[in-house]
C-alpha positions in Angstrom: 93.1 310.7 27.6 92.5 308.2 24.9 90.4 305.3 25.6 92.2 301.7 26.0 91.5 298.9 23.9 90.8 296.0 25.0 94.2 294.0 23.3 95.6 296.7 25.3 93.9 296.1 28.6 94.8 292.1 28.1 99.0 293.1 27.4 98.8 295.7 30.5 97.5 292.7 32.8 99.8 290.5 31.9 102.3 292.9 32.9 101.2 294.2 36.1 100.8 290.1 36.6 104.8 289.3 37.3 106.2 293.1 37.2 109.0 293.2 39.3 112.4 294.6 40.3 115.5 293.0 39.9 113.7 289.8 39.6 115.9 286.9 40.1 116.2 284.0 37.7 112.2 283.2 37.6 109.7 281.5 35.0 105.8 281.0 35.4 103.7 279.2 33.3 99.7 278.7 33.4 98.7 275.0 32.8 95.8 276.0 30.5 96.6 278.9 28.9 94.2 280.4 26.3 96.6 281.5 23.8 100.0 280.1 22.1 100.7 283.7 21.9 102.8 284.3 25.5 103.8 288.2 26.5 108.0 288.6 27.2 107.9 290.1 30.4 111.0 292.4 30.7 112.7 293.6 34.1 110.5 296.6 35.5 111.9 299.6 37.5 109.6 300.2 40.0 107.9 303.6 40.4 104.8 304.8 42.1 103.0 305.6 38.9 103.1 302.0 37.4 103.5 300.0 40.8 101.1 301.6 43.7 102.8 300.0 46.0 106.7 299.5 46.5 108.7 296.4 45.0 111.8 295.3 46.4 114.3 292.4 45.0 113.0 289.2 43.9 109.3 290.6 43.9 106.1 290.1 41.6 102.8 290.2 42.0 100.0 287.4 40.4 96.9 288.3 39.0 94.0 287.6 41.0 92.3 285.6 38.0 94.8 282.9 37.8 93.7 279.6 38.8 96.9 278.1 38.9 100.9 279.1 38.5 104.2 277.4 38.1 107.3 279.2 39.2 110.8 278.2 38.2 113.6 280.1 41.3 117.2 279.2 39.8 119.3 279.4 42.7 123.2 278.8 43.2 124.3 275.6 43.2 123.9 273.5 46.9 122.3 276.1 48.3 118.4 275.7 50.2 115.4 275.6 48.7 113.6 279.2 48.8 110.9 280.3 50.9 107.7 282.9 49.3 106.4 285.1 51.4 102.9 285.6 50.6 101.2 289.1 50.2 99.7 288.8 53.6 103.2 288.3 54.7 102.8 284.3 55.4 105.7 281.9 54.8 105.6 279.3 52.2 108.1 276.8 52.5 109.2 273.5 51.1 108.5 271.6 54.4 104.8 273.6 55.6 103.1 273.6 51.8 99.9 272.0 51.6 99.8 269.0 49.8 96.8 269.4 48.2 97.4 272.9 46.6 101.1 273.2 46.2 103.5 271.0 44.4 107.5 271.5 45.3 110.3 270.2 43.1 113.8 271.0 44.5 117.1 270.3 42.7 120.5 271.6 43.3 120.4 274.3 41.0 116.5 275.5 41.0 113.1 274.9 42.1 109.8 274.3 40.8 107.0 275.3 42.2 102.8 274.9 40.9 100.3 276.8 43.1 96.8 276.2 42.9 94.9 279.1 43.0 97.5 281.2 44.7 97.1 284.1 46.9 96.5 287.4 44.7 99.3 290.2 45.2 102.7 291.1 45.5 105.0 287.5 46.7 108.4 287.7 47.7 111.1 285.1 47.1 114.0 284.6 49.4 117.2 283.0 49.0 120.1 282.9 47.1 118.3 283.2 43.7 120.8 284.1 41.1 120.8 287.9 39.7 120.5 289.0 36.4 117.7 287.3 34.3 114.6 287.5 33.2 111.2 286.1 34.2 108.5 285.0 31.5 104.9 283.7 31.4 105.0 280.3 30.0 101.8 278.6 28.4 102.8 275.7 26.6 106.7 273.9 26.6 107.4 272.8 22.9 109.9 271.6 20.4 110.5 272.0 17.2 112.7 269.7 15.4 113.5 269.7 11.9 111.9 266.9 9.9 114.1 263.7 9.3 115.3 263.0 5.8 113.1 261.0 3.1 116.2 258.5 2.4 117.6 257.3 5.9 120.3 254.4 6.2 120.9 251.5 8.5 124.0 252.6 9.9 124.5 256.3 9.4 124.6 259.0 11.6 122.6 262.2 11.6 122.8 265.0 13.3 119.2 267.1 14.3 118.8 270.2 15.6 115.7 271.8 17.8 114.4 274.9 19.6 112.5 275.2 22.8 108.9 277.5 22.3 106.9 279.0 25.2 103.7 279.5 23.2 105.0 280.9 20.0 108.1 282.7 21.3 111.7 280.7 21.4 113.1 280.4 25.1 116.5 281.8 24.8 117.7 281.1 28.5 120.5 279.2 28.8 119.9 277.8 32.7 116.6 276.5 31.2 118.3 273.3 29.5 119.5 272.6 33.3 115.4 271.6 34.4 114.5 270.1 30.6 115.9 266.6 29.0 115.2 266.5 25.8 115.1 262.6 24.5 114.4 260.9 21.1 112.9 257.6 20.7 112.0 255.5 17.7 109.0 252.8 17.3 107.9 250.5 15.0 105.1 251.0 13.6 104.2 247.2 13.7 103.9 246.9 9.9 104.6 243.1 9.3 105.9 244.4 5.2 108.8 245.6 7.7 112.3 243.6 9.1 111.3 245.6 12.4 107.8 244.3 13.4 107.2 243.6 16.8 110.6 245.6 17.4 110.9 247.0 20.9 111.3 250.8 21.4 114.8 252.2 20.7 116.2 254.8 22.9 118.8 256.5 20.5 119.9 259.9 22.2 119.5 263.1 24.5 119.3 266.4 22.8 122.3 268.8 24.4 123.4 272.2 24.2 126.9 272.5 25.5 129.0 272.6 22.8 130.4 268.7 22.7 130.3 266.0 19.7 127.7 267.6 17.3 126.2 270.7 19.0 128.2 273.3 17.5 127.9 275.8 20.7 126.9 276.5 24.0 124.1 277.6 25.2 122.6 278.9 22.1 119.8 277.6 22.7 119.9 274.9 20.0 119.7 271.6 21.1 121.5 268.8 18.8 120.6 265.1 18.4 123.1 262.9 17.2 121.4 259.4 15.8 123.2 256.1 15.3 121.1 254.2 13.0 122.3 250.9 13.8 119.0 248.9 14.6 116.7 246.9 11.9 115.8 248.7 9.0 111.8 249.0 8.7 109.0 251.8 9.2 109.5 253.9 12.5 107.8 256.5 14.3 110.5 259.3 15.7 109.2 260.6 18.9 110.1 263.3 20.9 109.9 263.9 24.5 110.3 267.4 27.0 110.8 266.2 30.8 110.4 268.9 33.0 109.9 267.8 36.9 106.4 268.2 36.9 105.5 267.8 33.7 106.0 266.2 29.8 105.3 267.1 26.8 106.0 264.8 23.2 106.2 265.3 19.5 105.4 262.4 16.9 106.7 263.0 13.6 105.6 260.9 11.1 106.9 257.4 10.2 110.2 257.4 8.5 111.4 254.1 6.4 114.9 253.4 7.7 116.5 251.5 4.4 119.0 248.0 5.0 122.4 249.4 4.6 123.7 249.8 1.1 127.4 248.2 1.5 127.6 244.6 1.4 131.1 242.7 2.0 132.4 240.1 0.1 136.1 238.2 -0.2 138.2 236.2 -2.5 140.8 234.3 -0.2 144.4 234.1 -0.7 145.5 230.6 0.7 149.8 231.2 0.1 152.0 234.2 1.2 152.5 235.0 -2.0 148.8 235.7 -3.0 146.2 239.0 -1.6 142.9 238.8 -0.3 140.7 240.4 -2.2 138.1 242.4 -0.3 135.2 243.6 -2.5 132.9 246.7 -1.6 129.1 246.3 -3.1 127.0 249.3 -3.6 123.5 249.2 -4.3 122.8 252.1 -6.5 119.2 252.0 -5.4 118.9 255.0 -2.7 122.8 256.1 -3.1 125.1 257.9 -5.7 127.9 254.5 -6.5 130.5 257.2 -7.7 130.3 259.6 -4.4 131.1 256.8 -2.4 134.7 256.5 -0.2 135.6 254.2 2.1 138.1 254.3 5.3 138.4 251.5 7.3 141.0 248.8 8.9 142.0 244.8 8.0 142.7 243.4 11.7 144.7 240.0 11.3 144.9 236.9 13.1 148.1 238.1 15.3 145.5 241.2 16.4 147.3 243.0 13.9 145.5 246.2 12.0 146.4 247.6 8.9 144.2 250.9 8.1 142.9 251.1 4.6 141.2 254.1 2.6 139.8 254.1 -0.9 139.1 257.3 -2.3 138.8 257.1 -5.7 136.5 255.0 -7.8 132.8 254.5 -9.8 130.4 252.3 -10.5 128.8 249.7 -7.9 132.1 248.4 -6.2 135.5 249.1 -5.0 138.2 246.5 -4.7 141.2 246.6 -1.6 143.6 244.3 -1.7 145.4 242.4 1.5 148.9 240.4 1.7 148.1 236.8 3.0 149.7 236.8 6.5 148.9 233.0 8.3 145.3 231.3 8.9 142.9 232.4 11.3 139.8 235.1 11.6 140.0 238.3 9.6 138.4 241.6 10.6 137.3 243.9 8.3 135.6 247.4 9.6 134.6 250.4 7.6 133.1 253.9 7.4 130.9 254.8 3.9 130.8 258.2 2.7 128.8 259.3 0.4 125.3 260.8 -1.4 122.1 259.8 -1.9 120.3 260.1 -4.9 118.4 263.3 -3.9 121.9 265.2 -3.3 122.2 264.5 1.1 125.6 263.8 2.2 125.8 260.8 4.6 128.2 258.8 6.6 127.5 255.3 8.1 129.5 252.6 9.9 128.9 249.2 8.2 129.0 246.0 10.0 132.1 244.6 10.7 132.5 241.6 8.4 134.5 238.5 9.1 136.0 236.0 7.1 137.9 232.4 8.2 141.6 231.4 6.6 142.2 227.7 6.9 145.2 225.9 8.0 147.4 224.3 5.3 146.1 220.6 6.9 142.5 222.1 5.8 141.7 222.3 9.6 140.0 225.8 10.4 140.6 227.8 13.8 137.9 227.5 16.3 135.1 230.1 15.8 135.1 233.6 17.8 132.4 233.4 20.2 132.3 237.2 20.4 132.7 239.9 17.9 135.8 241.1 19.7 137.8 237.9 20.4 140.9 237.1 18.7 142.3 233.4 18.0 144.9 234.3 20.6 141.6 235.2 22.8 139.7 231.5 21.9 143.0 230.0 22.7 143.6 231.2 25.9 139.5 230.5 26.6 140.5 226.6 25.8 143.3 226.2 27.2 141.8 228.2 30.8 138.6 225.7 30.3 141.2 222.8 29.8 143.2 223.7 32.9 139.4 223.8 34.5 138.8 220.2 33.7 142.2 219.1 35.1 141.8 220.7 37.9 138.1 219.5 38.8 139.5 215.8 37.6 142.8 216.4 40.0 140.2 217.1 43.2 138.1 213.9 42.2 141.2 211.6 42.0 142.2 213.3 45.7 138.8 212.8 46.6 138.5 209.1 45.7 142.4 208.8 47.5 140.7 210.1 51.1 138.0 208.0 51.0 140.5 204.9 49.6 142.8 206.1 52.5 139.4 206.6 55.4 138.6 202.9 53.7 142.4 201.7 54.4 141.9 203.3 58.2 138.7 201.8 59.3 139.8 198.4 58.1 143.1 199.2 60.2 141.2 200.1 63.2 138.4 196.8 62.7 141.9 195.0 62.9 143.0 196.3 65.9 140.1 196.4 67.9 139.8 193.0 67.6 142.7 191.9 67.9 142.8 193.8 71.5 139.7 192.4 72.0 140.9 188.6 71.1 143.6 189.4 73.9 141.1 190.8 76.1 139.2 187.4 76.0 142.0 185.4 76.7 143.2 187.7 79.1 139.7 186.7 81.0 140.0 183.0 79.8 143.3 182.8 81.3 141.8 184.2 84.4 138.8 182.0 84.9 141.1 179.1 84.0 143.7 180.3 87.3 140.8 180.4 89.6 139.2 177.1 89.0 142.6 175.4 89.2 143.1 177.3 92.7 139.7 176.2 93.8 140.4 172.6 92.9 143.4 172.5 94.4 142.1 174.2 98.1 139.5 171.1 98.1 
């Protein structure tokens, strides 16, 4: 028999550490591993050549030089956390772990489970595990996300794709994006040459794989970003965050210079019905291709009115649309840019919604929107609501000062009549007095 090497001793250890039969739905990962390198474990008939003793469903056995293991049990949805039975035949359940050794994550759909210096031998997990899967040894959780473009725009929206690693191998499980979130955020590097210093950190998106908005499929195991730009341009840091329940891991890419939009707005009013507004597109050629650029957008009037606009031909550094004067009052423009940038990337972004005010013919203007979606019809009904406010609250003063005019009016009524009852009451008694000492005087 030839004599085994010792690569060969290491990859045979690694399988006798989580061999199994039929093994339901389970991961296991060492918190410091010595390798990026991580062994797939495949399913493992048991026999009594390779296994000395038998395995039965939802078996494995640890190595008896681990230190410490994670397990991952996915489990039909609702149903109770599992329970281990430990190679001496011992229970180990959610509510009876030890604090102090064993931590116990339980959703819905899995559990997660870190053992400190777990019992070596064959375990046992029992419960409605779900069939059919495979079970790995997992060293280190990464991403991998491809690199952000060199020219980046306020405004667009990209789309980024990324892959999960266990050590140097891809996970390609699809129940494993049920315990991950993948999430994206963007800091400033503080650089005061930059519109963004001192910005706050930007939460743009959660990487997804289930086949909505840009993620092309399902569970494929490629998880797609989708960024919306639209926060001040300046130097950020992208960075890149795994949250599993017991532990994260991040990725910092390096600093990216998002560039100020290259569309600006600008108008020539029309002031009669027989004249257009003219609504002119600037491009600045500095980071973009003027001639690839299209436009499709909308003109919302006054009367809330929208008329949809596209312009699709054109070169050089503007574009002109024309719009029939309608009656005074705030104009909306909104738009979507297409286009390249100078290196060849095709790129779409949303510019800001520009404004513009039409006076009346008596030079008066309409009152200003307080919020980006208010119409005049909005700002009139706001006035006349705030008038109808002021009448009312001027209505339940003059009622107020009527009561107390009114209370006034009573009291001085009721002064009156009390004394005048008591004027009669004292010449009642007068009257009285008066009768006695005349029949006094007249006894004597």
């Amino acid at each position: 028999m030839a004599k085994m090497s010792k690569a060969d001793a290491c990859s045979l250890l690694w399988v006798l550490f989580l061999s199994l039969g039929n093994f339901s739905n389970a991961y296991a990962y060492t918190e410091a591993p010595t390798s990026k390198k991580v062994p797939k474990v495949e399913f493992l008939k048991p026999d009594n050549v390779t296994n000395q003793i038998p395995y039965f469903d939802n078996r494995f056995r640890i190595d008896a030089e681990l230190d410490e293991i994670t397990l991952l049990f996915y489990r039909k949805s609702g149903t109770p956390p599992i329970i281990l039975i430990r190679p001496d035949g011992s229970k180990l359940k959610i509510n009876n772990a030890p604090r102090d050794r064993v931590e116990w994550f339980d959703d819905r759909t899995f559990d997660m489970i870190k053992i400190k210096k777990p019992m070596p031998g064959p375990w046992q997990a029992l419960g409605d595990i779900l069939p059919n899967s495979q079970i790995m040894v997992v060293s280190d959780i990464r991403i991998e996300v491809e690199p952000l473009p060199e020219i980046i725009l306020s405004g667009e929206t990209l789309k980024v794709t990324g892959r999960l690693y266990n050590g140097d191998l891809a996970i390609d499980t699809p129940d494993f994006r049920d315990v991950v979130n993948l999430d994206v955020d963007f800091y400033s590097t503080n650089n005061s040459a930059y519109d963004n210093f001192g910005a706050l950190p930007i939460k743009l998106t959660t990487f997804r794989d289930d086949g909505r908005d840009l993620d092309e499929y399902a569970n494929d195991n490629i998880f797609t970003g989708e960024f919306t730009l639209d926060f001040a341009p300046g130097e950020w840091v992208p960075v890149y965050q795994i949250k599993l329940p017991m532990a994260n891991r991040e990725l910092r890419q390096k600093p990216v210079i998002l560039q100020p939009s290259p569309i600006t707005i600008s108008v020539e009013e029309a002031n009669d019905e027989l004249e257009f507004h003219k609504v002119r597109f600037g491009i600045d050629p500095t980071y973009v291709d003027p001639d690839s650029m299209v436009f499709q957008g909308s003109m919302t009037f006054p009367d809330r009115q929208a008329q949809p606009f596209s312009i699709l031909e054109g070169k050089g550094e503007e574009r002109i649309e024309e719009f029939g004067y309608t009656e005074p009052g705030i104009h909306r423009v909104k738009v979507g840019a297409y286009g390249k940038t100078i290196d060849g990337r095709e790129f779409r972004l949303i510019v800001p919604e520009f404004t513009f005010n039409i006076a009346h013919k008596e030079g008066e203007l309409l009152p200003t929107l307080s919020e980006p979606g208010e119409s005049a019809a909005d700002v009139a009904a706001e006035q006349a609501l705030k008038q109808i406010e002021e009448n009312a609250e001027q209505l339940a003063m003059d009622l107020e000062s009527a009561r107390l005019a009114e209370e006034e009016k009573q009291q001085e009524s009721l002064i009156i009549i009390i004394a005048g009852n008591g004027l009669i009451i004292l010449i009642a008694l007068a009257g009285f007095f008066v009768y006695r000492w005349r029949k006094r005087k007249q006894a004597k």
